[in-house]
C-alpha positions as CSV (number, residue, x, y, z in Angstrom):
1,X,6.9,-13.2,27.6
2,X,3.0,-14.0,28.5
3,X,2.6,-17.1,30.6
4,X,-0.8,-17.6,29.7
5,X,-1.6,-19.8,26.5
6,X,-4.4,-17.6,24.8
7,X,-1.6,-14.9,25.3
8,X,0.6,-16.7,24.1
9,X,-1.1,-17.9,20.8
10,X,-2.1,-14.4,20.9
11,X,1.6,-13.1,20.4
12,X,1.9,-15.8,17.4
13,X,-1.6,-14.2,15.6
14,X,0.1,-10.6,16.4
15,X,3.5,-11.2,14.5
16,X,2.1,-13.2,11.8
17,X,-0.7,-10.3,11.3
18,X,2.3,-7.4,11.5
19,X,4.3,-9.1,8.8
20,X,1.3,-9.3,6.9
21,X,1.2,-5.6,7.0
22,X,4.1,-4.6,6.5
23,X,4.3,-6.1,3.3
24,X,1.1,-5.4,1.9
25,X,2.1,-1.2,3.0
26,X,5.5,-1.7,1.4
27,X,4.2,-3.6,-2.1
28,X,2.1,-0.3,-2.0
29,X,4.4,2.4,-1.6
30,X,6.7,0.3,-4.2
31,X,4.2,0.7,-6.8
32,X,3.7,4.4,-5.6
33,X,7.3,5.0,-6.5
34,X,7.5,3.0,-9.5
35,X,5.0,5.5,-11.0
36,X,6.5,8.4,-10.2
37,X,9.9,7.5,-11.1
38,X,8.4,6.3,-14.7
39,X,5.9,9.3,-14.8
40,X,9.3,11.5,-14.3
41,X,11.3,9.5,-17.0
42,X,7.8,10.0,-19.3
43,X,8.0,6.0,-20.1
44,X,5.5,4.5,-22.2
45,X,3.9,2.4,-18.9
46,X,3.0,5.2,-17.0
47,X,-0.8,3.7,-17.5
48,X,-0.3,0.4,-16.2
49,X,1.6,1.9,-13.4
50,X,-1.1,4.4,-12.7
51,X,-3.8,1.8,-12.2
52,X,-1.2,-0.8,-10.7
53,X,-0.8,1.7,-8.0
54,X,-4.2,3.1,-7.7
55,X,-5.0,-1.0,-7.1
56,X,-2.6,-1.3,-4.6
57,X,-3.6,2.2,-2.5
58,X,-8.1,0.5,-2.8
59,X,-6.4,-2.7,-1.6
60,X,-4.4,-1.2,1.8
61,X,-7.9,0.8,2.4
62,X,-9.5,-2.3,2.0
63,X,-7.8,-4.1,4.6
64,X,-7.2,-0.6,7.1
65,X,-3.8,-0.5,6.4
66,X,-4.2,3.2,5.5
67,X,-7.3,5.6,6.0
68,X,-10.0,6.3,3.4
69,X,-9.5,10.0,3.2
70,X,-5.3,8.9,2.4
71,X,-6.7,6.6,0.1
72,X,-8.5,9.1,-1.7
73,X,-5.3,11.5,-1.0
74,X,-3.1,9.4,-2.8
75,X,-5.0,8.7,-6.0
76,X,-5.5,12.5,-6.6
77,X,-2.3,13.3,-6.2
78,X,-1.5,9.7,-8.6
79,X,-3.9,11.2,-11.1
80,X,-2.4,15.3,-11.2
81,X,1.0,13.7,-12.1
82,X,-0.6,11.5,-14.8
83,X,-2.5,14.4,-16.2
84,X,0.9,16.7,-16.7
């Protein structure tokens, strides 16, 4: 455990930031798999769960959580299982 109180505060910002991200990657990867589960199922929301997950995959870019060329990755590959 740091001594020092910037370090300290620092450990608080750290864990507070973590949980952050970890919940903004999982909301992500839930809407991933919601999409392909329903695009599997051929339901009648596969739109709104295209772009629900395409929204979520700009947003974790957005804030670095994932690269921009996974980004862009991940949208292709959301789109080529739309298209079939």
């Amino acid at each position: 455990m740091p001594q020092i109180e910037s370090a300290i505060k620092r450990v608080r910002t750290n864990e507070k930031a973590n949980a952050r991200n970890v919940q903004q990657t999982s909301a992500m990867r839930t809407a991933i798999k919601k999409f392909e589960v329903a695009a599997e199922a051929k339901a009648e929301n596969v739109q709104s769960l295209y772009k629900e997950a395409v929204k979520a995959v700009d947003q974790a870019e957005t804030k670095g959580l994932i690269h921009k060329n996974k980004a862009s990755r991940d949208k292709a590959r959301l789109a080529r299982v739309l298209a079939r």
